[in-house]
N, C-alpha and C positions, 0 to 999 in steps of 0.2 A: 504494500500500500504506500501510497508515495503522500510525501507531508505538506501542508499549505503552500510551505518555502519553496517546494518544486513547483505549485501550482501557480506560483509567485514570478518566480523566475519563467517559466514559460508563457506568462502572459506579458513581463517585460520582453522577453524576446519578440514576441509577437508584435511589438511596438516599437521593434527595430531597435532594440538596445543590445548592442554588442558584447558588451560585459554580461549581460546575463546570458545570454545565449553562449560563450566561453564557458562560464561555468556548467551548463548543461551536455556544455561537449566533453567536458574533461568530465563530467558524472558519467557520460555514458559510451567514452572512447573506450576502453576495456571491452565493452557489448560489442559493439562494432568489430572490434579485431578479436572477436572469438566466434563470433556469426561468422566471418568472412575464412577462418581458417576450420572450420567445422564444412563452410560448402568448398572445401577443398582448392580453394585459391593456394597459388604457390604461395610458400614464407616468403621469399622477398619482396612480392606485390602487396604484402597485408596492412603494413604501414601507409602506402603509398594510396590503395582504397582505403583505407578508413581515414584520411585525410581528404579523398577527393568529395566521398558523401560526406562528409561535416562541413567542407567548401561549398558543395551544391545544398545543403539542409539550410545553412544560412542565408543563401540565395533565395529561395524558393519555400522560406521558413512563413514570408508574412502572405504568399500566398495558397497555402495549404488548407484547404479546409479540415479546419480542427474542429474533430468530434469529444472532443474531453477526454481522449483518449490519455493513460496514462504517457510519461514521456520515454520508459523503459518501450512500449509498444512502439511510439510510433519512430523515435529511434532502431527499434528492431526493423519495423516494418516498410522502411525509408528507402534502405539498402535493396529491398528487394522490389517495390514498385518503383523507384527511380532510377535506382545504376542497373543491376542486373540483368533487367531485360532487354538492353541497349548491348550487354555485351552475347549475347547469346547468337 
């Protein structure tokens, strides 16, 4: 269950405030580079994707329709409706 502060922090993101959306990348950088090495990306590209989807999450953060979704989910779920099916 994720806390007000998160609920806090992803609505300043929403509002195009950098620093909090920073902090929500360093909350949920670890998820990112263990989604990305569980679907079998090479080690050396794992860095290099979980930096390019937190590059495009920030981009395209104030235009996402958000469903209240917690931010572990749509962090998880970013990777695979945005990068993924581009590289396929």
């Amino acid at each position: 269950m994720e806390t007000n502060d998160t609920a806090n922090w992803i609505e300043a993101a929403r509002r195009g405030d950098p620093e909090a959306f920073g902090i929500l990348a360093e909350r949920y950088r670890r998820l990112l580079f263990s989604l990305f090495r569980q679907a079998g990306s090479p080690a050396a590209d794992i860095e290099d994707l979980t930096q390019e989807t937190l590059l495009r999450a920030w981009r395209e953060w104030p235009s996402f329709r958000w469903t209240n979704a917690p931010g572990r989910v749509w962090f998880a779920l970013f990777p695979l409706v945005r990068i993924m099916p581009q590289s396929v």
